[in-house]
N, C-alpha and C positions, 0 to 999 in steps of 0.2 A: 504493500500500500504506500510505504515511505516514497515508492521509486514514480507511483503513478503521473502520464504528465496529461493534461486535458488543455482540448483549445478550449480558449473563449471568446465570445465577441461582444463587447459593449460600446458604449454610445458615451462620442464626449460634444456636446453640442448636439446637430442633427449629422455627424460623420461616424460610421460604424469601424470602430477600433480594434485590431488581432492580437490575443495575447497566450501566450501556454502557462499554465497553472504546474508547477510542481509539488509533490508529493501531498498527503494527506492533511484531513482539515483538524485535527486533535491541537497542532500547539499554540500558541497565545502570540506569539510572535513571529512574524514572518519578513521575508526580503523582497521588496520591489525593486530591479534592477532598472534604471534611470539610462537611457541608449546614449550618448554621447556620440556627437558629428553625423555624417554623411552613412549611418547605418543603420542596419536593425539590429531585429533581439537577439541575433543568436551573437552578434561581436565579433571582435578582432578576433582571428586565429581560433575562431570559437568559444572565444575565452566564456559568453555569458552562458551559454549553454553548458560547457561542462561544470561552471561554478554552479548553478543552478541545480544540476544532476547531482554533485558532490553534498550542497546545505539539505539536501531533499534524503541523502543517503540517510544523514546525522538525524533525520525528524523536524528538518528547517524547509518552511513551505516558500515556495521562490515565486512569483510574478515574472516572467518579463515579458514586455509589450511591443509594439509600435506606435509612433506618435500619429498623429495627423499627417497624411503625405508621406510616409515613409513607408517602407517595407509592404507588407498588403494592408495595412489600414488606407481609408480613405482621406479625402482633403487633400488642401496642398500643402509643400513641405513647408516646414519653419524652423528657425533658432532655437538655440538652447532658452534663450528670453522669454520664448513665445511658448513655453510647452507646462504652466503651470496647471492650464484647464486639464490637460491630457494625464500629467501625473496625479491629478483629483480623481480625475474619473476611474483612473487604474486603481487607485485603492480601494473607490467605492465599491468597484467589481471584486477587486482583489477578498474584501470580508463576506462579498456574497458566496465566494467559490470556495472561502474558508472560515465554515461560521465560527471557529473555533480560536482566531483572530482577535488579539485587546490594542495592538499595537505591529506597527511595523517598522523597520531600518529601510531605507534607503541607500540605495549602492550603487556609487556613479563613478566614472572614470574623465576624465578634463574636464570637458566643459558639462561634461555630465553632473559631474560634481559641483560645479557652478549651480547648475539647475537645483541641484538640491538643495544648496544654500539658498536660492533666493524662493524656495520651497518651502523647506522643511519647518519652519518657526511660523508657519501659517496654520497649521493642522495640527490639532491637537492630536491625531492617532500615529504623529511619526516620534518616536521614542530613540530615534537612534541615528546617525549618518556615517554612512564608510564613503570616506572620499580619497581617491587615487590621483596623484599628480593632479591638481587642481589646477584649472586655467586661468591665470591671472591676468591675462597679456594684456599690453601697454604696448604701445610703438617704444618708448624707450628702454622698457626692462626688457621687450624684446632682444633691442640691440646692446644689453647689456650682457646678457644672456651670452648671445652671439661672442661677442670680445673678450669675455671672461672665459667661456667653457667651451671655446671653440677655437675661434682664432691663437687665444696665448696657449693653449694646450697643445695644439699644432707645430708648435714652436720644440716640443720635445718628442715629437713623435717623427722616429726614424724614416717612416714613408714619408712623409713631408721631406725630408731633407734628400730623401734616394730619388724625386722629382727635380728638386731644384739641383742636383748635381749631375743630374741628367739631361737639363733642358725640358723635363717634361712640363714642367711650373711654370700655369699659366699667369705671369706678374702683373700683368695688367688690369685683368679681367679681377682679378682677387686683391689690390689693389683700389679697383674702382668698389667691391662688394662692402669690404673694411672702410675705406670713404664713407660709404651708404649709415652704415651700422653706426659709426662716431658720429656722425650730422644728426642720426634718428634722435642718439643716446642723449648728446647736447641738446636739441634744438628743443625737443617735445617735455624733457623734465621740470621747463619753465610751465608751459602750459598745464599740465597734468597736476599741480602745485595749486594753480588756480582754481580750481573744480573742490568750492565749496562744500560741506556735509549738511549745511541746510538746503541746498539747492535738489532741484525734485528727483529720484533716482536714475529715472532715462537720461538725465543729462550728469552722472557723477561717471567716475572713473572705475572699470567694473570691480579691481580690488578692496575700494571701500563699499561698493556696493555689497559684497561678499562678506565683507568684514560685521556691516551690519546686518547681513542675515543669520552671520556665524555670534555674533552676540547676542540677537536675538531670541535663538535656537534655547531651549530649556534641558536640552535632551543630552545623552552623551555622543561622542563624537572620535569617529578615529578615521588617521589619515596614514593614506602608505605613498611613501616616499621614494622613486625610483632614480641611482644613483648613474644612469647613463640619459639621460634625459633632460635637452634642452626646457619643456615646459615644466617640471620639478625643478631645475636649478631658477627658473624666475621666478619660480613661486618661494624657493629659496633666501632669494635675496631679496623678494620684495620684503618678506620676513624680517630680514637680517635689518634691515633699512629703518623699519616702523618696531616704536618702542610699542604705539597699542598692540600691534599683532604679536608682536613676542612676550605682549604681558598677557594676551588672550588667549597664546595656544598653549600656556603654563598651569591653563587652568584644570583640576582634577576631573572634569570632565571630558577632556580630551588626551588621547592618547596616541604618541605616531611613531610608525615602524617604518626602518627604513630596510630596502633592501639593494645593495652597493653597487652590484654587475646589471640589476633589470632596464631592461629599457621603457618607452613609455605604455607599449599594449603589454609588457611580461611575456613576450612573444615566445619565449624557451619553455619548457613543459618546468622544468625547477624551477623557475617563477613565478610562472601559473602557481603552481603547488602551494608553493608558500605564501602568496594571496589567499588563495582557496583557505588553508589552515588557518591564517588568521584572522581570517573574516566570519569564520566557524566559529573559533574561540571568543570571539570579542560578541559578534552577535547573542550565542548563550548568555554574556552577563548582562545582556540588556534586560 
């Protein structure tokens, strides 16, 4: 029964929504999996699917869906911004297919996990968030990103240098890239600076938009941290940068694991893994 998976089809608005139901309706808490970018349910390298198949092994009932526009649900597509009505209606469906339902976690990956912050602290039935490399992006922590964790790392890694002693190293071309990246980095930290916390939220910077969903949140909260990975290292450093965000992810509600080699989908079956395991463990103490 743990293993069983069931389609469902509900209604967010007047657009008929696709979603598969895992395992049995007995536990109090369950995971709705949040799709991030240009995809559907089943995820990178399948990743939602067999996370899903694995919480459902343990007695952990899984959601994942499609939004509006994506995969075989209806409508047209939209942003991580635009998909709050969608992750509403997935849970409404989600307690009807598991009456046995007091609470659910939320499990996003980038900008998935954005959604979920500017989610999760609206609904009193979400008791928990797993967020994976969280999308913070900025034009300038972009290119901060870029210069930090890429470009000056470049600088000791032997293929770089077996190019340039080759002629294969293209200097112009990477040259004009690193131009691009310094002008982003200067130019837009002025701007970005500007962008009030009174002013309305479509028009703030999406990191403090984040910031205040993630204070708002009552609930607990864990985040994994992928140590080969341009959108983790700016979520990083936006971190490092901001004394509230370093006094907000210290808080006993939140918990974050890092894993050193993964890249941003966990793409290697060992990192899978160790997503899958921790996500198991953390969700039980919800």
């Amino acid at each position: 029964m743990e293993h069983r998976e069931r389609t469902i089809v509900f209604k967010c608005g007047d657009k008929r929504l696709v979603g598969i139901v895992h395992g049995a309706g007995c536990a109090t808490t369950g995971v709705l999996i949040v799709v991030g970018g240009p995809q559907y349910r089943v995820g990178s390298h399948r990743q939602f699917l067999l996370l899903a198949r694995y919480l459902a092994a343990s007695k952990v009932p899984v959601l994942r869906f499609d939004y509006r526009g994506m995969g075989d649900s209806e409508g047209e597509i939209r942003t991580f911004e635009e998909v709050g009505d969608d992750i509403h209606a997935a849970i409404d469906a989600f307690f009807v297919a598991s009456p046995g339902l007091q609470s659910v976690v939320l499990w996003g990956l980038c900008d998935a996990a954005s959604a979920a912050l500017f989610y999760g602290y609206t609904d009193s039935r979400v008791h928990g968030m797993m967020l994976l490399n969280p999308w913070v992006w900025t034009e300038s922590g972009e290119a901060k990103a870029y210069l930090k964790h890429y470009y000056l790392q470049r600088l000791f890694e032997k293929v770089f240098w077996k190019k340039v002693l080759s002629g294969q190293f293209e200097l112009i071309n990477s040259l004009v890239s690193l131009w691009g990246s310094v002008k982003a980095f200067c130019g837009n930290r002025r701007v970005e600076k500007e962008v009030r916390p009174n002013k309305r939220a479509a028009t703030m910077a999406l990191p403090k938009r984040m910031y205040q969903g993630l204070e708002s949140f009552q609930g607990r909260v864990g985040i994994v941290i992928s140590g080969n990975d341009l959108t983790a290292a700016e979520f990083e450093d936006m971190v490092k940068a901001s004394k509230a965000w370093k006094k907000l992810l210290k808080s006993k509600a939140v918990e974050i694991k890092y894993i050193p080699q993964a890249d941003h989908t966990f793409s290697r079956q060992v990192w899978r893994d160790q997503v899958a395991e921790y996500s198991l463990q953390w969700v039980l103490q919800c």
